[in-house]
C-alpha positions in Angstrom: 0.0 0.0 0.0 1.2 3.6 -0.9 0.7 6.6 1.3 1.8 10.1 0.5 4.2 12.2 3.1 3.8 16.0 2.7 6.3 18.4 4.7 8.3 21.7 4.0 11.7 22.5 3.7 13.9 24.8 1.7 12.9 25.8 -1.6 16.4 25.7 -2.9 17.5 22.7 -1.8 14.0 20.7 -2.9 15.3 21.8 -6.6 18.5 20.9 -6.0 17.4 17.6 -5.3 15.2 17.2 -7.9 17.7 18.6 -10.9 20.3 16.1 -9.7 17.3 13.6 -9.5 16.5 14.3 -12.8 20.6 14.2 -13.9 20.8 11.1 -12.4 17.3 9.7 -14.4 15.5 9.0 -11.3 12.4 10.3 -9.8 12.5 12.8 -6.8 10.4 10.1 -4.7 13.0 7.7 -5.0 15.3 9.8 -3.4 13.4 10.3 -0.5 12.2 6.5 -0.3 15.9 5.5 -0.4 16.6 8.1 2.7 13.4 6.4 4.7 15.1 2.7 3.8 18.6 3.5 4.8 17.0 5.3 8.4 15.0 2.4 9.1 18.0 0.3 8.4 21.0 1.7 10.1 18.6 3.3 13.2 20.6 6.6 12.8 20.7 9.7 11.0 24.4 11.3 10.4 24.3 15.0 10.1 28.3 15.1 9.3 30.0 18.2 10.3 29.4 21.3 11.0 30.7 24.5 9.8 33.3 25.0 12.6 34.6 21.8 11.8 33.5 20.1 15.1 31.1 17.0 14.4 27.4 16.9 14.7 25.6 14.1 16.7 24.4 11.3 15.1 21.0 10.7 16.3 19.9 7.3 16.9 
């Protein structure tokens, strides 16, 4: 069964995604199904670094 997720975020970087999507031959919603797979999977989210260098907290 499908379901549809609806939520905000930046303009720029939702057509960022979606250009490189499209570069790349696959649809936006792939992109985000992978992201949903690969949380479910590892139990964690990795934020990488942050601007001063120091790392961010991987949330689990």
């Amino acid at each position: 069964m499908k379901t549809t997720v609806m939520f905000k975020t930046d303009k720029k970087r939702k057509e960022a995604v979606q250009k490189l999507a499209k570069k790349w031959g696959i649809p936006f919603s792939a992109i985000m199904n992978q992201l949903m797979r690969d949380f479910i999977e590892r139990g964690e989210l990795d934020f990488g670094r942050k601007s001063d260098g120091s790392s961010s907290p991987i949330l689990h």
